[in-house]
Structure formats: structure tokens, C-alpha cells
N, C-alpha and C positions, 0 to 999 in steps of 0.2 A: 219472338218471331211468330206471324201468323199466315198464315194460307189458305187463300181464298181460292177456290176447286168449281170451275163449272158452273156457279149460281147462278138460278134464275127465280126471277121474281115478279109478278102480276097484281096489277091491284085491278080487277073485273078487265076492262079490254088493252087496258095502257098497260104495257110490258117496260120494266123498270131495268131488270136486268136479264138476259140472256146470254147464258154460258159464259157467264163471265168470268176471269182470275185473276189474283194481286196475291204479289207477295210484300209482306212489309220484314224484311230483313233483320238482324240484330239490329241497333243502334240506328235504325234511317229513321228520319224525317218526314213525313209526306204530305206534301199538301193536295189535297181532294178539292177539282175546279169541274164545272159544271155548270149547266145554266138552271138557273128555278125550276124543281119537280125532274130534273132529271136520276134523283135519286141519292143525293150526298148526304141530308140525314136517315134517309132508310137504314144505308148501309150502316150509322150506327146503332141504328135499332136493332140490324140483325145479328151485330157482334153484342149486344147487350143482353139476347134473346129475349126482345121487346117485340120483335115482328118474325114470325117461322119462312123457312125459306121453301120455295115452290119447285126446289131442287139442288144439285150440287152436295158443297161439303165446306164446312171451315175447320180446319186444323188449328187448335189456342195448346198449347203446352201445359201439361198439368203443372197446377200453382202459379201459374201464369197468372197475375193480376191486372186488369183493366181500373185505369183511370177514368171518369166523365165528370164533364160539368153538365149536373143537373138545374134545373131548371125548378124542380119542386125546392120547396124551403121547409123543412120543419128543422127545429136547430131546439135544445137540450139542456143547455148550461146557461149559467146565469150572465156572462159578461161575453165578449167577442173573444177576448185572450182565451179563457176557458174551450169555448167550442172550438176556436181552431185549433187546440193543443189535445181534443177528446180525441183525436187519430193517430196521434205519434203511440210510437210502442217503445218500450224501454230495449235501447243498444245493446252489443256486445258486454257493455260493463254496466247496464241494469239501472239507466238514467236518458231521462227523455233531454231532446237534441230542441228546447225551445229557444234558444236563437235563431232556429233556420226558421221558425213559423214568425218569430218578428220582422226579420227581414222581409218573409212573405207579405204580413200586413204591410208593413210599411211602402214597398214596392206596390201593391195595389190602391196606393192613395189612404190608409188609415195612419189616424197620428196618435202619439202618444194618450190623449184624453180619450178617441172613442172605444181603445180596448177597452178598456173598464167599465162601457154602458151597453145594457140587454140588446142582444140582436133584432129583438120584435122592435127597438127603436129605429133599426139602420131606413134607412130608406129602401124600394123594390131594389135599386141596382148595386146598393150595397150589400146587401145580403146575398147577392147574388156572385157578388167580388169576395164575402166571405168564406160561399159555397167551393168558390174556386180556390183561395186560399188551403182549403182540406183538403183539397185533392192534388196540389202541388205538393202540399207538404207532405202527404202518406208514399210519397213515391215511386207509385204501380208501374210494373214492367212499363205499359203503354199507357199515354194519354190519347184520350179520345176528347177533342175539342171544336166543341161546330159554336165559330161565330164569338171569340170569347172577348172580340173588342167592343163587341155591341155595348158593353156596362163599363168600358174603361175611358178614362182621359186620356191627352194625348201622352203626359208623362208615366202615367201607368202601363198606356202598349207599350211605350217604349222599353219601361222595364221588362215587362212581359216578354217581348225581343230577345231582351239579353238574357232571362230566365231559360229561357225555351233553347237557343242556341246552347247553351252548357248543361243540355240534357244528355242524360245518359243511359235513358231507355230508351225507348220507340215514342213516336209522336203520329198521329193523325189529324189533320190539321183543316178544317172548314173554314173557309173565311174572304168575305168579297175584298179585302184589303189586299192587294195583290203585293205592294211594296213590304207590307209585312208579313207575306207569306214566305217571298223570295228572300228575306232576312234572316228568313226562320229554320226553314226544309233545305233538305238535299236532295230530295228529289219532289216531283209533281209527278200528280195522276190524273187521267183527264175521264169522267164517264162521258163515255163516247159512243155510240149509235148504239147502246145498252151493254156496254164492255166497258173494261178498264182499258186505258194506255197509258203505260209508265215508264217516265225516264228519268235520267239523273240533270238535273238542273231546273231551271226558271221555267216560270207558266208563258215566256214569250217563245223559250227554245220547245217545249213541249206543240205548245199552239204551231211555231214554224213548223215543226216537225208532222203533226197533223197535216196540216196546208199544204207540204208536199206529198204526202202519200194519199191525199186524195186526191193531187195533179195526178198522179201515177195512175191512179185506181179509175179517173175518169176517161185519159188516154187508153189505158188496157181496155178498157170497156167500149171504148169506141172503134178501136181498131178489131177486137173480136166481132163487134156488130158487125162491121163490113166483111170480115174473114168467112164470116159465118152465112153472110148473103149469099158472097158469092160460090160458096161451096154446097150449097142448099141449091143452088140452080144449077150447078153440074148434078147433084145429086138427080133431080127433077128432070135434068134431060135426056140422062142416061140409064137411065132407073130400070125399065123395062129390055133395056138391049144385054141379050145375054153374053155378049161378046167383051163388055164393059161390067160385068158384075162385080169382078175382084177390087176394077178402082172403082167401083159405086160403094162398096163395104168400106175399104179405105176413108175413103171421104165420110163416111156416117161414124165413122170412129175417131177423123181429126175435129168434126161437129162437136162430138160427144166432150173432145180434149180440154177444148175453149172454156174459159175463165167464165165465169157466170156473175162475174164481182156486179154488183149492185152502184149504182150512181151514190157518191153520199148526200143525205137529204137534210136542206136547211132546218134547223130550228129556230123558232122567234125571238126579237130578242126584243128590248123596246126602246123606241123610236122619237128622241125628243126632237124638238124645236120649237122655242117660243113665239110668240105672238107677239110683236112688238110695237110701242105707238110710239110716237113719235114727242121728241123733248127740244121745245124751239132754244131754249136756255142751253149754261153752263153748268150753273149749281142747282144743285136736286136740295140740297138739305144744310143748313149748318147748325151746329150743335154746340151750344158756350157753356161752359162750367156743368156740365150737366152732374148731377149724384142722384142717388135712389136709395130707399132703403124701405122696406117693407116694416107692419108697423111692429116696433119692438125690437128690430133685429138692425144690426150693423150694416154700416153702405154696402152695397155692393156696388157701388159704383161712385166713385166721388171725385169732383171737379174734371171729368173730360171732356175736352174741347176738341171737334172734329169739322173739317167740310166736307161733304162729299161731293163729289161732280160728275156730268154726265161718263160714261165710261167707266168710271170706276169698277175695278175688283178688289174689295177687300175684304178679307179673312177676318173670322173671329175667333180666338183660340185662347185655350187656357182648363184648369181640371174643371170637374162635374161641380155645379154647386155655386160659381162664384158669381155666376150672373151673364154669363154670354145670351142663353134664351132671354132674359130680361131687360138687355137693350134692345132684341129685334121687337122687343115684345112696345119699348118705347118708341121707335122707329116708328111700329105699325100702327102707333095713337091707341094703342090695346090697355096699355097703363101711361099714369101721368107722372113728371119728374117730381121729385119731392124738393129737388134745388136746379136752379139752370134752366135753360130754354134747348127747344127743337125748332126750329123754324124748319117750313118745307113752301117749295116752291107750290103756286098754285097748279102747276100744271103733270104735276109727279101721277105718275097713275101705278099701284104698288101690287105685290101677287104675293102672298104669303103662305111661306109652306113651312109650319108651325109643327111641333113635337101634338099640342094641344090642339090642332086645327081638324086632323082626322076626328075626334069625338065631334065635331059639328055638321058630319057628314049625315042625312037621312035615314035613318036605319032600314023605314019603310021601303025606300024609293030600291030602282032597281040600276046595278050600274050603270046602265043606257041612260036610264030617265034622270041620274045625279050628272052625270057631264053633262046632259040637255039643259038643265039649273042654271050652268057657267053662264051661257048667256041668251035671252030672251027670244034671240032671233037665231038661233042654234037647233039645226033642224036634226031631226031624228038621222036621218044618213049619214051629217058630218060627226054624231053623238057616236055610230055606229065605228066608222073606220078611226075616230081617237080610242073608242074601246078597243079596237084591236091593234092599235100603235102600243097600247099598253096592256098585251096580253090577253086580252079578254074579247077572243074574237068568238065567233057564234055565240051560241047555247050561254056562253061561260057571262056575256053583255048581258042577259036578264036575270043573274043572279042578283038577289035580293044584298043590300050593305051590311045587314046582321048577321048574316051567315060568312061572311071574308075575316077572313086572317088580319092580324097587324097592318103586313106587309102588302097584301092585297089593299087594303083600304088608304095605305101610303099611295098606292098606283093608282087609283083612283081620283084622290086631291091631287096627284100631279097632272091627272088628264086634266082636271078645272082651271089649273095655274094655267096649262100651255092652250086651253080655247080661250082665256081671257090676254087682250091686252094688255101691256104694261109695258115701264118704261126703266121700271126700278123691281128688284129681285131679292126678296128676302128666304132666305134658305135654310132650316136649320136641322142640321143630321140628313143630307135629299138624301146620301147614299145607304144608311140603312136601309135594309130588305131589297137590296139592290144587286143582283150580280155581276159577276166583272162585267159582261157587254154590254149592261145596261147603267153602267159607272162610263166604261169610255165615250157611251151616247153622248151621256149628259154633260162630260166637262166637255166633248165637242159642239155641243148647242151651248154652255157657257161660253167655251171661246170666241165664238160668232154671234153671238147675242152684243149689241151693237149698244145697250142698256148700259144700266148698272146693275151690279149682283154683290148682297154683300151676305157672306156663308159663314154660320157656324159649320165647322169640322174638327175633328180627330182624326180624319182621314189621309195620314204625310203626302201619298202620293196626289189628292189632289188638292192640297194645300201648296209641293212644289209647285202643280201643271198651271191654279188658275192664279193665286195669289201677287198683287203687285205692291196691294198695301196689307197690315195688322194692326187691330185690334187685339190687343193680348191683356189677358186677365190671368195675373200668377203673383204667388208672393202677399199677397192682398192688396196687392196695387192692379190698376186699369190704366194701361199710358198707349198710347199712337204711334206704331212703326211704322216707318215712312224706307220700305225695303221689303225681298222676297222673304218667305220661309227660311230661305238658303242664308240667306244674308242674316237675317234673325238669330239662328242657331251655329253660327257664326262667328257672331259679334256680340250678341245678349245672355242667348242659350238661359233655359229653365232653369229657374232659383230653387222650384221644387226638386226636379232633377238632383241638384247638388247634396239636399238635406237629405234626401233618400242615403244618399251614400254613408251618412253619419250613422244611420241604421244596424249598414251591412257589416255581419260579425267578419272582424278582421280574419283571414285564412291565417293555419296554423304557421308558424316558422320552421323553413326547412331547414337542413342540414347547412350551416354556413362553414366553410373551408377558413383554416386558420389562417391569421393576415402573413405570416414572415414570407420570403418569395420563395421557397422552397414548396413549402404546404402548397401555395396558390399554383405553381409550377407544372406539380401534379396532380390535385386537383383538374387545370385546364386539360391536358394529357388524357387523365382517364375520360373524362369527359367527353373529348374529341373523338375518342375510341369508339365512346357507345353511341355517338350521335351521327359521324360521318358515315358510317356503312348504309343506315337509315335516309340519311341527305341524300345519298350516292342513289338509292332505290327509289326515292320518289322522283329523283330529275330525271330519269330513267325512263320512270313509269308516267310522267309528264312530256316526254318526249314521244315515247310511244304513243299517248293517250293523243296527242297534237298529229302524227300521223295518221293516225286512223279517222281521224275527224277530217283531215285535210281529202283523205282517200273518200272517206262518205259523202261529203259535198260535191267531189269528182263525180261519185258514182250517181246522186242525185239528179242531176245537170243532166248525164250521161242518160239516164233512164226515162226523164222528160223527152229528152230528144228524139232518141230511138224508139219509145211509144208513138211516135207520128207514123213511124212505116209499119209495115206486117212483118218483121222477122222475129217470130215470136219467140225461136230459140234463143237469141242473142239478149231478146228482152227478159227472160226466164234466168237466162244464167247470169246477166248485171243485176236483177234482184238477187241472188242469190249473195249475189257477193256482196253486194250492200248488206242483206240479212247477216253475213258474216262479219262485215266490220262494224255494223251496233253491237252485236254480241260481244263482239271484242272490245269495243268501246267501256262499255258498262263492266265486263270482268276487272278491265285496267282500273276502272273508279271504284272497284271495291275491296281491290289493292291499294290505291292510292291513299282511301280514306282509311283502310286499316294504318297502315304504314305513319301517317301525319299524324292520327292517334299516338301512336305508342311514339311517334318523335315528341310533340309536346307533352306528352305526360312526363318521359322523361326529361325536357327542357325546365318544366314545374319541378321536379325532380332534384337538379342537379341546374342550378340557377347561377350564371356568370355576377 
């Protein structure tokens, strides 16, 4: 458990956090949502004591162990098996627990051959999946984890998923994937107008949740404003008449009463929409027997045949490695086939937003003057208001390209994609360095982009939202599904997926109940015993938990409404009570989740 007390934090005039506080609980979950710079990896700085705080307090429990995936690499031992086994500590009976760390590889995409070769071989994002692999397997009370899909495939989050939910410490969770956030956590936290707010479920009931108390909080605020006039102008006219002096005090003291609540104030988010030309055609591209193979190395791509047509969405998907970048990369005439044809329509006009395309960006130039670049006839003003669709309003537009972040200089090539034309969409990874609002932007300019878009992702949720057709690379095969994500996993579902599970060390066997029908008899019996009292307390605690929720929606409704008149008391005492039935809400889920616990542990326990 940790607790977070009062923080405040300042980097020179931007205030990060102000009196802030979070508690992360025994065993909860959390996912940390926020928009760019509002502070999500600070705050593991400050638990890491990488950054001092400007105030406040954290509470960590002595011996308390903190997890992170580091980002530094220096690694030790000679083979990958080695280093990720240099963290385990010998058990209870004085022998290290190296099946759990194979499982680990293997669930991160390594196979059998690359344990065996020097980590300085792995590639950046393998090493980086090894780092994480040590820190899954040493098991620290808490993991601290900002962003850890960024170096995984799509079958490796998914693993990761199922890792992270059968955790049994605390988890703190960064990450612009909302679908695998909400996979992941039991609760969400939101840094919000430089405070925490935490609740138990999903980043859409948190966000609802938000959305209503600042209906509230703008109604209170409006209705004070008027209360407040008109009691300032009794004040004003009776101010000097001494005969009115008691109700002149009065009234300076119901002034004084009034709520001071603050309007909540937008932050930016960023702002697509493409640029679209026009395609007098049907077919944009067809593709016959195409293969590839780089020289010396195995296809990554061998005999697919594709057509693409005006409209098209389709997905490319499949692990790190196999070749997804290196079709968009044949698409874009960037590389030539080594077998098969590409035909493209003459009239295709392409916008390509490449993993490799940020390094061609001007280091000199300033980011005003690189969107001016996009196109010839692109004047400085329209250079200016795209800078600030994508963040980079004032000051922040003459920053020089050498001095930007990753992710910054990602935002930058997307301004160039959306001031150029085009007609077709090549995309690969948009949604890294991207946060949620600036993910729902983009798959809402995808949906309405009247083109073609064809996207590598990892990203589930918008491979469900945009995808109609795939491209999938698994298995070492490339073949054309003519169907959604949904339909895919489905009907096909990851070949990798399956082999992973060949990996995972069989759970131990539990106590099995002897077959004659007496033994099983009792057996069931005792069973029932330890299991119904528990059943009995959570339907209970789910009935409760369903009323109180039914009551706070009431109360919600309820306090929208009555913020339109002046009765401030009535609006005072419906907050209160709402105050009181979140509180009650959240006690009920912390029963609930104990109670489930200990019902499936012993369901694992004592197995029909």
C-alpha cells in the first residue's frame, strides 16, 4: 500500500501537482490517464525518488519493494536465459523458480533459440521486453509501469493482459491503450486540474464521472455568481442606513458563505482531420504474388495477392519482426519486390507516416517552418494554427526539431500528413506517443476520411473501431482476411498465442477427492459449506453495491437540476448525500473484491 499525502509539484511556472492524494490499496490495480505533460510519468519519478517533491509526503512501507520498467539497458551475463534468471532469489526450500522466468520470455515473444544468444544482440525493443521480463519475474510488492506496449506485439500485450490481471501485488499502470488498460486495473485515476481522482472501474465511468461534477461544479458556480450580485447590491444600498445594519452584516456573511468553485478549464488535446483529394477510380492498387526478402534473409513475405479499393480500411497485424513495416514500406515504392508486382493507379496520391519517416524530418528548421515544407503554397498562418492543432501553440511553434522528443517529432509529421493532400493512408504505429484524446481524434478523422487507410497496429481497440479487412502476418505465413478483428479472433485466432501456452509451466495439482460416490458426496458438502456463506456475501454485496449506484445516478440527475435555482441548502445537502453514497459505493467494492478473492482461491482450492 502507498499514500500519496498533499504533493505538490512545479517545474519554474507550470504547476504539476497541487495538493494532491492517491491511495493505492493492498492488491488494486491502477491505471494512471491524463493527457501529455499533465504529469503521469512525474509521478513515477517521485516514487522512484528520481524527481524531489515541492511538498506534501508519501508513505511506502518499510521493505516495501517497487517494480519499474526501466528504459536504461546495461544487462550482465552472457545469454538472455542468464540475465533474466540474475533476479530470482532462492525459495523457501533454497532453489530458484526458473520456469516462471520462461514462461515470462516466452509470453513476451522470445523463443526457444534467442535464450541462448548475448542480449547486446537483441534488438532496442527486445531488450527492452528483456528489462521487463526482470522485473515481472522478481515480484516487487508494486509495479510501476509507463507505456510497457510501446515494445510489445499484439500477442505479447495480450499476454501481458493475462500476466497483469493474475497479479497479486499492486500495479500502477501508464498507458494510452485504454482497452488494455480496462483489461488490466480495477480501478482508474485521472490527474486532473493537478489532483488525483480515483475510482473503482473503467477510464469511460471515471471520464462520465468527471463530466458530471463538472456539470455540477459549473451550475454551483453560476448560480453563486447570480446569488452573489444580487446580495452585493442589497449590500450596496443599505450599507450606510443604520437601521439596516444587522441585515447588512448578514448578507456580508451569506457573500462570504458562497462556493468560490472555479469553472473547470479546457486542456488541448489534438485535433485531426485530413486533407483529402479526390479518386475518380475504384481500384487504388492491386498486388499479385508479391514476396520480399531482404538480402540473405528469409521471405517475409511470400506470394500475397491483394486489391485494394477506393474506401478501404485495412489492418496490418501480426508480432514485431515479420514484415508488416516492410509492406507499407513496398506500398510506398520505398523498397522494390523481390518477386510479384504492385501496380498503383495513376492517380493515387499517398501520405506516409512511417516508424523511419520522423528521422527525415529537418533538425534545423523550426516546427512552424517544417509544416510550411508540407506544401509550397502553405502560408505561415495556416503553418501556425496546424502547429497548434497539434500542440504546439505559441512559443512551443519556433521550437527548433533537434531539440523534440520522440513523440513530439511524431506530432509534427502528422501535422505534414494532414496539410498534404491524399487519397490513400499509410500508417504505421500513428497511435504511439499519443494519448487517449488524441487516439479518439484520430480513429474519428479515420472514420470519416472518405480515402483509403491501410494501418499497422498493436493497438486492439482500434483495430476493433477502424478495421474492415487484414493483413496478418503470424505463424510465418502472410494471407488476407476478408473480415473484422472480431471475426478474425474468432474464427482464426493467433497461432502464436497457442504455442505460447506450450511454454506455460503446468499449475501444480490439487487435492483430487477419491472417485467412490461417498468420498465425492462429501467432498461436494464440505465444499458447499465453505463456498455458499461467501456466494451468499457477495450477491449481497452486489445487490447493495447495484443500489447505491441506482441512488447516485438519482442523485446526480437530481443535483444537475436543482443547480438551475438558488436553493442552495437543498443543493448542499443532495451533494452531501451523493458524497455519501460514492463512499459507500467504493467501501461495498472493497468488500466485494476481498470476498471474490478468497471465493476463488478457494474454488482453485477445492476444484468440482
Amino acid at each position: 500500500m502507498i499514500q500519496i499525502q498533499n504533493i505538490k509539484k512545479e517545474f519554474g511556472e507550470q504547476t504539476i501537482f497541487n495538493d494532491a492524494s492517491l491511495l493505492i490499496a493492498s492488491q488494486e490495480r491502477v491505471g494512471i490517464v491524463g493527457k501529455n505533460g499533465s504529469g503521469k510519468s512525474t509521478l513515477f519519478k517521485i516514487l522512484l525518488n528520481e524527481e524531489h517533491l515541492d511538498g506534501g509526503n508519501i508513505q511506502i512501507p518499510k521493505n516495501y519493494s517497487l517494480g519499474h520498467l526501466s528504459q536504461h539497458l546495461h544487462f550482465e551475463k552472457d545469454t538472455v536465459y542468464e540475465e533474466a534468471c540474475s533476479i530470482l532469489k532462492p525459495n523457501e526450500d533454497g532453489w530458484l523458480d526458473t520456469h516462471s522466468v520462461e514462461a515470462i520470455l516466452f509470453g513476451l515473444g522470445f523463443n526457444q533459440e534467442s535464450l541462448n544468444i548475448s542480449p547486446a544482440l537483441l534488438s532496442g525493443g527486445f531488450q527492452i521486453r528483456l528489462n521487463l521480463a526482470k522485473v515481472l519475474a522478481a515480484e516487487p510488492n508494486i509495479l510501476l509501469l509507463d507505456e510497457p506496449t510501446n515494445y510489445l506485439d499484439i500477442v505479447s500485450t495480450r499476454w501481458l493482459a493475462r500476466f497483469l490481471r493474475g497479479w497479486k501485488g499492486e500495479l500502477l499502470l501508464i498507458t494510452h491503450d485504454k482497452k488494455f488498460m480496462d483489461s488490466v486495473c480495477t480501478h482508474t485515476a485521472a490527474i486532473y486540474q493537478n489532483k488525483f481522482r480515483k475510482i473503482q472501474g473503467s477510464v469511460d465511468k471515471l471520464l462520465e464521472t468527471i463530466a458530471t461534477e463538472e456539470e455540477v461544479a459549473l451550475r454551483t458556480a453560476e448560480n453563486d455568481a447570480k446569488k452573489r450580485e444580487q446580495l452585493e447590491k442589497v449590500i450596496e444600498r443599505f450599507r450606510f442606513k443604520a437601521s439596516k445594519a444587522a441585515m447588512v452584516q448578514s448578507k456580508i456573511k451569506a457573500v462570504e458563505k458562497l462556493s468560490n468553485t472555479e469553472t473547470p478549464t479546457n486542456t488541448p488535446t489534438l485535433d485531426f482531420s485530413f486533407t483529402e483529394a479526390s479518386f475518380p477510380g475504384k481500384r487504388l492498387s492491386k498486388i499479385e504474388n508479391l514476396s520480399f526478402a531482404y538480402e540473405k534473409g528469409k521471405d517475409l513475405i511470400s506470394n500475397l495477392s491483394l486489391e485494394i479499393f477506393k474506401g478501404d480500411k485495412i489492418a496490418v497485424i501480426g508480432p514485431n519482426g515479420r514484415g508488416k513495416t516492410t509492406l507499407l514500406n513496398l506500398l510506398a515504392s520505398e523498397l522494390q519486390p523481390t518477386q510479384g508486382e504492385i501496380s498503383l493507379n495513376p492517380n493515387v496520391k499517398i501520405n506516409y507516416f512511417g516508424q523511419t519517416n520522423i528521422n527525415r524530418l529537418n533538425l534545423d528548421n523550426t516546427v512552424e517552418e517544417e509544416i510550411q515544407s508540407a506544401l509550397k503554397d502553405f502560408t505561415r498562418g495556416k503553418a501556425r494554427t496546424l502547429a497548434g492543432l497539434m500542440m504546439f501553440s505559441g512559443d512551443a511553434a519556433m521550437k527548433k526539431i533537434r531539440v523534440l522528443s520522440g513523440g513530439e517529432r511524431s506530432r509534427v509529421l502528422l501535422a505534414k500528413i494532414l496539410a498534404t493532400e491524399c487519397n490513400c493512408l499509410l500508417l504505421d504505429e500513428p497511435t504511439n506517443h499519443l494519448d487517449m484524446d488524441s487516439i479518439e481524434s484520430l480513429l474519428e478523422a479515420l472514420e470519416t476520411f472518405s480515402g483509403t487507410a491501410i494501418v499497422v497496429s498493436h493497438d486492439e481497440a482500434l483495430l476493433h473501431a477502424f478495421a474492415q479487412r487484414l493483413v496478418v502476418f503470424d505463424g510465418g505465413e502472410c494471407f488476407v482476411f476478408n473480415g473484422t478483428y472480431k471475426e478474425f479472433l474468432e474464427t482464426v485466432g493467433w497461432k502464436e498465442e497457442k504455442e505460447i501456452s506450450e511454454f506455460t509451466p503446468e499449475k501444480k495439482q490439487t487435492h483430487k477427492p477419491k472417485e467412490d460416490r461417498k468420498a465425492r458426496a462429501d467432498y461436494v458438502a464440505m465444499r458447499s459449506k465453505l463456498l455458499k456463506p461467501l456466494e451468499q456475501k457477495i450477491k449481497k454485496l452486489e445487490e447493495a453495491i447495484q443500489f447505491f449506484e441506482n441512488q447516485t445516478s438519482e442523485l446526480e440527475s437530481l443535483l444537475v437540476e436543482i443547480s438551475a435555482g438558488s436553493d442552495g441548502e437543498k443543493i448542499s445537502e443532495t451533494a452531501k448525500k451523493l458524497d455519501n453514497a460514492k463512499e459507500k459505493i467504493e467501501s461495498l467494492f472493497v468488500e466485494w473484491e476481498t470476498a471474490s478473492t478468497e471465493l476463488e482461491t478457494l474454488k482453485e482450492k477445492y476444484p468440482l
